[in-house]
N, C-alpha and C positions, 0 to 999 in steps of 0.2 A: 504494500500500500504506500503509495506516494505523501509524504507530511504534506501541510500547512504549510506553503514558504512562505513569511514574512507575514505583515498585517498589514492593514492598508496604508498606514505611515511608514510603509518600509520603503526604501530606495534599493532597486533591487538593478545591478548594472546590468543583468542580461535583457532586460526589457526593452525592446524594440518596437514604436510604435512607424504603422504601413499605415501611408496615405493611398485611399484608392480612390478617390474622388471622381477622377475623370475614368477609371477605366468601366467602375461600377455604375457610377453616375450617366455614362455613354449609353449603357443600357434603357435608359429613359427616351433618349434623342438622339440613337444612332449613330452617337460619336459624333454629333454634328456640333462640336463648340468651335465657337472663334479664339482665335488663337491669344487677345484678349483674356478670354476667361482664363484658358492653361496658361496661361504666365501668370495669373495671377494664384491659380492653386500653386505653382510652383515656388513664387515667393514668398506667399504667405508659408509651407511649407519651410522651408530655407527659413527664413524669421523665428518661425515659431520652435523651432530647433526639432523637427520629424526627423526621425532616420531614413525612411523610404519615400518614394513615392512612383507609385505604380502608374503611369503615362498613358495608360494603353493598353490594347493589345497588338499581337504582330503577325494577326491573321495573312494570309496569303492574299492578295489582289486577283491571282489568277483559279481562286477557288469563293472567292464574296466580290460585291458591285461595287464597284469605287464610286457608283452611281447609289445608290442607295445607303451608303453606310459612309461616315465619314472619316478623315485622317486620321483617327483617335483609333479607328477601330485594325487601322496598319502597321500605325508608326514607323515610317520607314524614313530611315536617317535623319534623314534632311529636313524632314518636318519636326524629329524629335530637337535634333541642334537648333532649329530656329528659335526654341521657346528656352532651351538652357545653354545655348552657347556650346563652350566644354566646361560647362558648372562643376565649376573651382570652387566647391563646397561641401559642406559635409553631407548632405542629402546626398542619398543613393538614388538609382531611377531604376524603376523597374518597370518588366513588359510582360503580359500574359498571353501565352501561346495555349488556346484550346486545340486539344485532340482532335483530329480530322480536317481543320482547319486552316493549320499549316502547311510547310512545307521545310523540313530539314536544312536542305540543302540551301536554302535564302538567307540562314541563321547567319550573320558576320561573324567573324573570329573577334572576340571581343576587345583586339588589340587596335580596330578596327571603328571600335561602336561607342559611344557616349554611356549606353544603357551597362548598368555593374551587374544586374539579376533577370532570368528570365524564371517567370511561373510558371507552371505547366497545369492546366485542370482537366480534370479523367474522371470520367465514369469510370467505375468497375471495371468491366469487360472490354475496356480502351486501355488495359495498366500494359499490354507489354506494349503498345507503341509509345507513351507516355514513359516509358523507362529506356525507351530509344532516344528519345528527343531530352531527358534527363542527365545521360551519358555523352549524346552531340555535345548540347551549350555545356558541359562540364569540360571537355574536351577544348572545346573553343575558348575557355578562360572564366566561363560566366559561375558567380553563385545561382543556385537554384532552389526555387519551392515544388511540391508537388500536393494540388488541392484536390484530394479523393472525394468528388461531389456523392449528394445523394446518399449519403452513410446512414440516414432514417430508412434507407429502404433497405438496407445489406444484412444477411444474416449474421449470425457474431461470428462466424464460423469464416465466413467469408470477410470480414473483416478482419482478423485476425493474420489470414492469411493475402492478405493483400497489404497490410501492416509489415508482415515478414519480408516481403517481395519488396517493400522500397526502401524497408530498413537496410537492405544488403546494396544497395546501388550510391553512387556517390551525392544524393541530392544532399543538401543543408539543413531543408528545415520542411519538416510533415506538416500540413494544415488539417487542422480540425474546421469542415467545412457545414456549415450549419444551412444547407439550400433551399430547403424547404422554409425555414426560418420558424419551424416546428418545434426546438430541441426546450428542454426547460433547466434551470441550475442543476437540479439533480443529476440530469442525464449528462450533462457539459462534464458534471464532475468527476461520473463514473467514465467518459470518454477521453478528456484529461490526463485521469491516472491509465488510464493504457493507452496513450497515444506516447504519454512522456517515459512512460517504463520502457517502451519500446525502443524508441527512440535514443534516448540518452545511452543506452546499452550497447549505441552503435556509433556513439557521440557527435548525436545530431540534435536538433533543436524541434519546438512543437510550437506553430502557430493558430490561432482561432479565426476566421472570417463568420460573425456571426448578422444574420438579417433580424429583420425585426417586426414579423408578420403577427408576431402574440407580445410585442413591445418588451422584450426582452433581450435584445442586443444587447445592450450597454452591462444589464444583469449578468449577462453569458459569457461575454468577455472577460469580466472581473474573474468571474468566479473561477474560469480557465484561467486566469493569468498565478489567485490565487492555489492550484493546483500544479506550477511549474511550466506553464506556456508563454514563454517568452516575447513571439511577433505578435503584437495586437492592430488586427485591421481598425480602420475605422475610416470613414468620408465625412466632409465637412457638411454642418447641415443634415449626417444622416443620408445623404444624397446620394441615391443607388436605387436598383432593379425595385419596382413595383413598393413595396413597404419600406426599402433601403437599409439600411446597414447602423453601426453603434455609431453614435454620432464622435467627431474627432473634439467638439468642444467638452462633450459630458467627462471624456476619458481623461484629455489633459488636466480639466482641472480638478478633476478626483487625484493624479497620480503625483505625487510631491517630492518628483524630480526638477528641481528647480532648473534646467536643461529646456523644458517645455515651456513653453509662453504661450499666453491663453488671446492678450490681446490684438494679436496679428490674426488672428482665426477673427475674432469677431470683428475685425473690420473686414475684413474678406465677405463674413456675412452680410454684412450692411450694405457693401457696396456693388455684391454681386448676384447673393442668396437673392435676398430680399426679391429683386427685378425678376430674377428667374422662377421665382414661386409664381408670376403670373403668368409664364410660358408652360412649364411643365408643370406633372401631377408626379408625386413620390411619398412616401409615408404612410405608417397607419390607416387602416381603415376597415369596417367590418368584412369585405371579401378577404382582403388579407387575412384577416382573423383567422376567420373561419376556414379556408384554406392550408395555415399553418396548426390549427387543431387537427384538422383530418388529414394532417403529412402529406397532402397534394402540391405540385408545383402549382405557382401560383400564377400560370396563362392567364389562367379562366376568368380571376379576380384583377388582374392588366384588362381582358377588354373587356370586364363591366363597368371599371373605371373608364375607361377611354368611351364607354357609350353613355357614361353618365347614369348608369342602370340604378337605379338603388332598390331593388325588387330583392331584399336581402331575404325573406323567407324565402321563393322561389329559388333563389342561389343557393341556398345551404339544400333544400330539398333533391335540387338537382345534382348538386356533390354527392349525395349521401345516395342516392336514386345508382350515380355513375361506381360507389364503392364496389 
C-alpha cells in the first residue's frame, strides 16, 4: 500500500504541474485559436512558473483536414516557433500524438524540434503501436507520456496487464486518464496506488489528467497527487472537451509552492476567458453529469449542448434505454 505523501502544506519537488489548455481546450473549436490567444496561454504559462505546456497535438495532415481542424490540432514546427521562438525558459512544451493519427516517421529528431515531450494517448487495444511511437520519440531524444484512455471501461485484469507492458518500455511518466470524467476520490485513490506501485518499481513517474463531468476534477487531482502522482494536468479556466478538465487556477492556488503564481492566470482570465465564454460552450452541466454517472463518453451530452436541448429527463432515459 502506497503512504500518504505529504499534506496539503507540503512542498513536494517532484510535483509537476501540465498546462493543456490549448490542446484540450482545441477540443471545443477545432484547434481553431488565433495565435493571439496561444501566446498568450504560453506566457501567462512562463509567468506563472508551469512546468509544461502541452501546445497541441501532432496529428498527421495527411491522415485529418487542415480544412477542418486547425494548426493546434498539427503543430508542425513552424507554427509551434512562431508563438515561442526557441523559448529560452523554463517551460517545457509538449505535443500529443493520438494513436492512429499519426505518423512515425514525420516525428523530428528532437535535436531538430523546439517541443522537449511528446504524449502519446491509446486505447487499450492500440498499446502495441502506442509502445512503437513511445520507443520512436524516445529514440529521437524526446521525454515521453503514455495516456491509457478509457480505464473505466478495462477489466483489472486487463489493466494490470497493460500497466506491465508500458512499465517495461522507456516512457517517463504513466497517466492516470480519467475520460469519461466518471472516476470518484475513492476510485483515483485505489488507481493511484497501482499506477504509482507500478511504476516507481521501474522508476518512472505517474500522472492524472482528470475531466470534470460529476465536478470532480480538481477533487481527483489532489487526491492523486496526495497518493504519489507527480504531473498534474490542469487548463486554464477548466477549458477542455465538453465538461473540461481541473481548472489550472483552483490547483495553483491550493498548492504552496511558492514557484506558482496565481496572478498571471487570472489576468489571462480577464482578458481572454472572459470574451471567449461568449464564443464557446465548456463546463458542467446536467448531460455531463449524467453521462459521467453512467461511464458513457460524453458525445451524446456535446451535441445536446450544441442543440441547446435541455430535455434532460429524455437524455438520461435515452442513456439508460442505450445501457
Amino acid at each position: 500500500m502506497i503512504e500518504k505523501e505529504g499534506t496539503m502544506l507540503s512542498v513536494r519537488k517532484d510535483i509537476k504541474v501540465f498546462d493543456c489548455t490549448i490542446r484540450d481546450g482545441g477540443l471545443v473549436n477545432n484547434f481553431h485559436f488565433k495565435d493571439e490567444f496561444v501566446k498568450g496561454v504560453y506566457d501567462t504559462c512562463v509567468e506563472a512558473g508551469i512546468d509544461y505546456m502541452e501546445i497541441g497535438k501532432n496529428n498527421s495532415p495527411t491522415l485529418m483536414s487542415e480544412e477542418e481542424f486547425g494548426a493546434w490540432n498539427f503543430c508542425k514546427e513552424e507554427d509551434i516557433r512562431r508563438i515561442v521562438g526557441s523559448n529560452d525558459t523554463n517551460l517545457k512544451i509538449a505535443v500529443m500524438s493520438d494513436i492512429g493519427r499519426t505518423v512515425n516517421s514525420e516525428l523530428l529528431p528532437k535535436s531538430e524540434s523546439v517541443v522537449d515531450m511528446i504524449r502519446i494517448a491509446t486505447y487499450i487495444h492500440q498499446l502495441p503501436a502506442a509502445i512503437e511511437l513511445i520507443e520512436e520519440a524516445h529514440a529521437k531524444g524526446y521525454e515521453t507520456t503514455v495516456n491509457l484512455m478509457a480505464v473505466a471501461k478495462c477489466f483489472d485484469t486487463d489493466l494490470d496487464e497493460a500497466l506491465a507492458m508500458m512499465s517495461k518500455t522507456n516512457v517517463d511518466v504513466i497517466y492516470i486518464a480519467d475520460t469519461f470524467g466518471s472516476f470518484y476520490p475513492e476510485e483515483i485513490n485505489k488507481l493511484a496506488q497501482k499506477y504509482v506501485k507500478v511504476a516507481r518499481a521501474k522508476g518512472k513517474q505517474v500522472g492524472i489528467h482528470a475531466h470534470n463531468n460529476i465536478q470532480l476534477a480538481f477533487a481527483n487531482t489532489i487526491e492523486a497527487m496526495m497518493y504519489g502522482t507527480s504531473f498534474l494536468d490542469v487548463t486554464i479556466s477548466g477549458l477542455g472537451r465538453g465538461a473540461g478538465n481541473c481548472a489550472m487556477e483552483l490547483l495553483i492556488g491550493m498548492l504552496k509552492n511558492p514557484k506558482y503564481k496565481l496572478m498571471p492566470v487570472l489576468d489571462f482570465i480577464e482578458n481572454f476567458i472572459v470574451p471567449l465564454e461568449k464564443e464557446l460552450d465548456w463546463g458542467y452541466s446536467i448531460p455531463y453529469m449524467l453521462t459521467g454517472q453512467l461511464v458513457e463518453h460524453p458525445r451524446s451530452a456535446m451535441k445536446a449542448r450544441d442543440e441547446d436541448d435541455t430535455r434532460y429527463v429524455k437524455f438520461y432515459k435515452d442513456l439508460l434505454d442505450a445501457q
